[in-house]
N, C-alpha and C positions, 0 to 999 in steps of 0.2 A: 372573666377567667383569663387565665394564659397559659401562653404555649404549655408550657412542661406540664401545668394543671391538668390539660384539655389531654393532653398525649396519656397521660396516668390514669385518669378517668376514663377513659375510652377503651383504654386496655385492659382495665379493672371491668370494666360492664362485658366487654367482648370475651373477656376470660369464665366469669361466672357463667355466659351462655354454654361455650365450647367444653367446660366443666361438669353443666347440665347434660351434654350428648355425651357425653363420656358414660356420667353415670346410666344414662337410656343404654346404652350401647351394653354395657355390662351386665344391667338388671336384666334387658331381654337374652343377653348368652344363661346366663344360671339359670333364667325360667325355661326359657325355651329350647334349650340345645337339643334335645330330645323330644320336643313335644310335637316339631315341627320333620318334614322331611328335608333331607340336606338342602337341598336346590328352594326349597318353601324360604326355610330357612334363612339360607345365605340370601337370598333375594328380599326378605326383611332386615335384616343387618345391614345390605349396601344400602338401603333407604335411608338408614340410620345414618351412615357415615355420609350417605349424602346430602343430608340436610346437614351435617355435622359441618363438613368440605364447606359448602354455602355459605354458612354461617363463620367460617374462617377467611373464607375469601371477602366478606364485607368488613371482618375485621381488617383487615389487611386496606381491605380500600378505604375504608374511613378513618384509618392513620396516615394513608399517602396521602390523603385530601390532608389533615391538619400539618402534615409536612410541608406539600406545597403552596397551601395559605400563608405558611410560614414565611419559606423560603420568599415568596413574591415580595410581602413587607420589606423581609430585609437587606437580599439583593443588594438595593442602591442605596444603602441609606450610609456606605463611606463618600458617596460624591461628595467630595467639599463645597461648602454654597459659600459665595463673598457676603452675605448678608450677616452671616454667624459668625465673620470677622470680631475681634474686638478688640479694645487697644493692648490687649496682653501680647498680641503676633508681634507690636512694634519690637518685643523684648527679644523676641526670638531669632531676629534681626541677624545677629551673632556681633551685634557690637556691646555687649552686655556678656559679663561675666556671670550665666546665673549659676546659682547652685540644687543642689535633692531638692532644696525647703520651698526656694524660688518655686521651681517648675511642678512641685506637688500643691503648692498655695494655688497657681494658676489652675492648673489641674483642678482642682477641687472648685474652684469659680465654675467653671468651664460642666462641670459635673452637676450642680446645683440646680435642682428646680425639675423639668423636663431634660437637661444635660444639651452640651453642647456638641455634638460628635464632630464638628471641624475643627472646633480648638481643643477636644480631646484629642482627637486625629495631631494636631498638628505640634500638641504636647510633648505628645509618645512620641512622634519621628525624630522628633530634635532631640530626649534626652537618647535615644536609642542611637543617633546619628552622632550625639557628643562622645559617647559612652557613660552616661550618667543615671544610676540607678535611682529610679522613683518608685516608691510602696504604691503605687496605682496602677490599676491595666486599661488596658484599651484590647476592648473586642473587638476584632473587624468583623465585618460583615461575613468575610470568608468564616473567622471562627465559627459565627453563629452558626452557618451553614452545614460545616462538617458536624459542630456539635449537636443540628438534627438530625442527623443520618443517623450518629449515634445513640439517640434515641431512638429513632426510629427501629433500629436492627434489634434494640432492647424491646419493643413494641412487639415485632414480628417472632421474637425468639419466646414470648411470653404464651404466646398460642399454640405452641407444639412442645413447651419444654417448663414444667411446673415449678423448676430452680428459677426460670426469670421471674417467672407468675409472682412468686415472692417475692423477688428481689423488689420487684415493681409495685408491692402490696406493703411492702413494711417502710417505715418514714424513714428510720435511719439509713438503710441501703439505698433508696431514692434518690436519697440528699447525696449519697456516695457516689451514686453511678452519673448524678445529673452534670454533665460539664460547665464548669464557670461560666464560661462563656454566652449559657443560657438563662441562666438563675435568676429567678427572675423577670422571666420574658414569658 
């Protein structure tokens, strides 16, 4: 699985529970509002809501855990390593005139296979540092970072508020709300 899968699924399973005590909670108001005495009562309703609470508060912790599983992968994964050198840096040199096509060619080497995140890394600084615009991105690690949080807050907004529930349940708004930056991870 990955990230955004795991985040989605987990929110989908933890919704359908907290979905379930909604409807407990409702059915026993219409059966019972009257059958019981007030204090009887309300004293079975807060059970409800508390096993309801429970079961929110694990949702909640079993997306901070798939957050910070997360986050620990990807943390360090801008350290540039000298071994992921390749002779494409010699070009970067800046005694070479490159141009978009250059530094996207590279790029795209750099990108193939597993991918290179030091010569992606080192791609991006240079057309960024030339001013020279390349059709490719480079996620740092920070992106990915913040762009789980933003899931994440879509996760926890899903359990109290039936518009995320959706949003998080239909493919197209998923695909929507999901930042680049993770897609894929």
């Amino acid at each position: 699985m990955s990230f955004t899968s795991d985040i989605r699924s987990t929110t989908r399973r933890y919704v359908a529970m907290i979905t379930q005590h909604n409807q407990e909670i409702a059915d026993f108001e219409k059966k019972y509002a009257t059958y019981y005495s007030r204090d009887v009562f309300q004293q079975k309703r807060n059970e409800l809501e508390n096993a309801k609470r429970s079961t929110v508060d694990a949702a909640r912790n079993a997306i901070q855990a798939l957050v910070d599983d997360y986050k620990a992968r990807v943390k360090d994964m801008d350290a540039l390593n000298g071994a992921e050198v390749t002779d494409d840096a010699k070009l970067l040199t800046g005694a070479f005139n490159l141009t978009a096509a250059d530094l996207e060619a590279m790029f795209d080497r750099a990108a193939a296979g597993k991918g290179n995140r030091t010569m992606e890394r080192l791609i991006s600084d240079y057309a960024r540092e030339h001013d020279i615009f390349i059709a490719r991105t480079f996620h740092s690690a920070a992106d990915k970072l913040e762009a789980a949080e933003v899931m994440k807050k879509y996760a926890f907004n899903s359990f109290n508020r039936p518009g995320y529930a959706d949003i998080m349940d239909s493919d197209e708004y998923f695909e929507r709300i999901t930042p680049e930056a993770i897609k894929g991870d």
